[in-house]
C-alpha positions as CSV (number, residue, x, y, z in Angstrom):
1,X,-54.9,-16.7,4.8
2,X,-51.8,-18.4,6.6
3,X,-51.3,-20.1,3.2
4,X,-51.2,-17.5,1.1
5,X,-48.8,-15.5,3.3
6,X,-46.6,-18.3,3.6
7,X,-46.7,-19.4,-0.2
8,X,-45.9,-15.8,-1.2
9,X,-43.1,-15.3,1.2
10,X,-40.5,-17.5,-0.9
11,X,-40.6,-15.9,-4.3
12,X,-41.2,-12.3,-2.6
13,X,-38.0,-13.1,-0.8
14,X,-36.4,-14.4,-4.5
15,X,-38.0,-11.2,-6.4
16,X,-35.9,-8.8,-3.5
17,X,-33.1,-10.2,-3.4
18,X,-32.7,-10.3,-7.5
19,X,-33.8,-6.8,-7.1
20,X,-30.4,-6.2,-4.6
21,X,-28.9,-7.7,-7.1
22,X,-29.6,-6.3,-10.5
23,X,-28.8,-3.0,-8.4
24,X,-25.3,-4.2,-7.4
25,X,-24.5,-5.0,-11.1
26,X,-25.7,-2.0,-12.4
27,X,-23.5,-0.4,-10.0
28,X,-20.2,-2.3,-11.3
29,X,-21.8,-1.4,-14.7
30,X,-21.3,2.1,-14.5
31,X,-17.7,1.8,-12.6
32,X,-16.4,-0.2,-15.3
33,X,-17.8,2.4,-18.0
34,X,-16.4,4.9,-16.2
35,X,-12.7,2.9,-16.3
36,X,-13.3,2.2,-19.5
37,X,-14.0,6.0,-20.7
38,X,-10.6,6.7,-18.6
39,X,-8.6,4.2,-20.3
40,X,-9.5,5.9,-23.6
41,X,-8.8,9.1,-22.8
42,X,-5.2,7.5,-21.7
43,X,-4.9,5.8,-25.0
44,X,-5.5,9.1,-27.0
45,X,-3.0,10.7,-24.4
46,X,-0.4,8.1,-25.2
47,X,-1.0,8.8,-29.2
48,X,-0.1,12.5,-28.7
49,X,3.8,12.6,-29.3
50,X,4.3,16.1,-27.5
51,X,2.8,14.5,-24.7
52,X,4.7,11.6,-24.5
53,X,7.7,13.8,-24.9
54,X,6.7,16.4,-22.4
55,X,5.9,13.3,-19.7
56,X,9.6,11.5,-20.7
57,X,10.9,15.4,-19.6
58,X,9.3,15.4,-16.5
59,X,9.1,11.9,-15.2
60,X,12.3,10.3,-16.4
61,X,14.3,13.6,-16.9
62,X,15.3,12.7,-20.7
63,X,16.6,15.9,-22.2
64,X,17.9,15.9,-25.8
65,X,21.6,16.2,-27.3
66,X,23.2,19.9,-25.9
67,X,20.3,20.6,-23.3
68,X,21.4,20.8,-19.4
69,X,19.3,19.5,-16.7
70,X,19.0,21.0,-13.4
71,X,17.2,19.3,-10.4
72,X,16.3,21.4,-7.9
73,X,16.4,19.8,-4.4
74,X,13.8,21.0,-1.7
75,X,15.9,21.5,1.6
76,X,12.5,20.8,3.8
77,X,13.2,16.8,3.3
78,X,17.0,17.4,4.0
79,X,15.9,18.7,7.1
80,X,13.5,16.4,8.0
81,X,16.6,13.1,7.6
82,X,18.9,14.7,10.0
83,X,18.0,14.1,13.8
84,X,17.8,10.1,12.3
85,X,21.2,10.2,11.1
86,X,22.2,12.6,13.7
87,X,20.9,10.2,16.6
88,X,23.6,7.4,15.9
89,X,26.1,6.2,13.3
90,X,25.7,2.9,13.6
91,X,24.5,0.7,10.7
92,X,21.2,-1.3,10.8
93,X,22.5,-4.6,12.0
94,X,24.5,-3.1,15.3
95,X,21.2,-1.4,16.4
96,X,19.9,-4.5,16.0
97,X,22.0,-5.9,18.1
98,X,22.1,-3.6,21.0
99,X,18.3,-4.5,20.8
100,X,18.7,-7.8,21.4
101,X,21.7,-7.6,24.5
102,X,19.6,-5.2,26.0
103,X,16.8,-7.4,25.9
104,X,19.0,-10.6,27.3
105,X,20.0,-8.0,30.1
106,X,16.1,-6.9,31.0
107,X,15.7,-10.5,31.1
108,X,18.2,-11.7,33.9
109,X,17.1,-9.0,36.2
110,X,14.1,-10.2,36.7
111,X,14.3,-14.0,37.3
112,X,16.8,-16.5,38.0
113,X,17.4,-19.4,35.6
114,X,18.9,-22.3,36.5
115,X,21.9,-23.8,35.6
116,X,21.4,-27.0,33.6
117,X,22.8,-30.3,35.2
118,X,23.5,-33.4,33.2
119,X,21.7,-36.3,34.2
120,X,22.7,-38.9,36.6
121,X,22.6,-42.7,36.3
């Protein structure tokens, strides 16, 4: 009995894991249909010419010869960049280096460091 357990244990082991397997494929078999079907439904957007021309209006702002553009700004993000450039005028590299005195200063208050002697002969 022993030997019939243990001589189908191998390729019961081989039949689930091909099993596993053949599951995980057909898995990236459907994603890839399903990329595939949205990539076609792209290419028949991109044949369309009003929709390539509504998308140039939106996206890139294009406008033709005699047509005015008008870009309406939301005042929400405005209002949101203001206590940053209200906190300090200084430009990137001089908060950077405030950062780095006030870090040599936090440093000497805490231990002593030697001065260094040259050596003697």
């Amino acid at each position: 009995m022993c030997v019939i357990a243990l001589s189908l244990a191998y390729p019961l082991r081989e039949y689930i894991a091909q099993r596993s397997e053949i599951a995980q494929l057909q898995e990236q078999r459907a994603r890839t249909q399903e990329n595939v079907a949205e990539l076609r439904e792209r290419a028949e957007e991109l044949q369309d010419p009003t929709y390539i021309e509504r998308e140039a209006r939106t996206r890139l702002h294009y406008q033709y010869p005699g047509e005015r553009a008008y870009v309406v700004l939301d005042g929400a993000d405005e209002q949101a960049e203001e206590p940053e450039a209200a906190g300090s005028a200084d430009p990137w590299f001089t908060k950077l280096w405030k950062s780095v005195l006030e870090a040599d200063q936090a440093g000497a208050d805490d231990e002593e460091i030697p001065e260094a002697q040259p050596p003697r002969h």
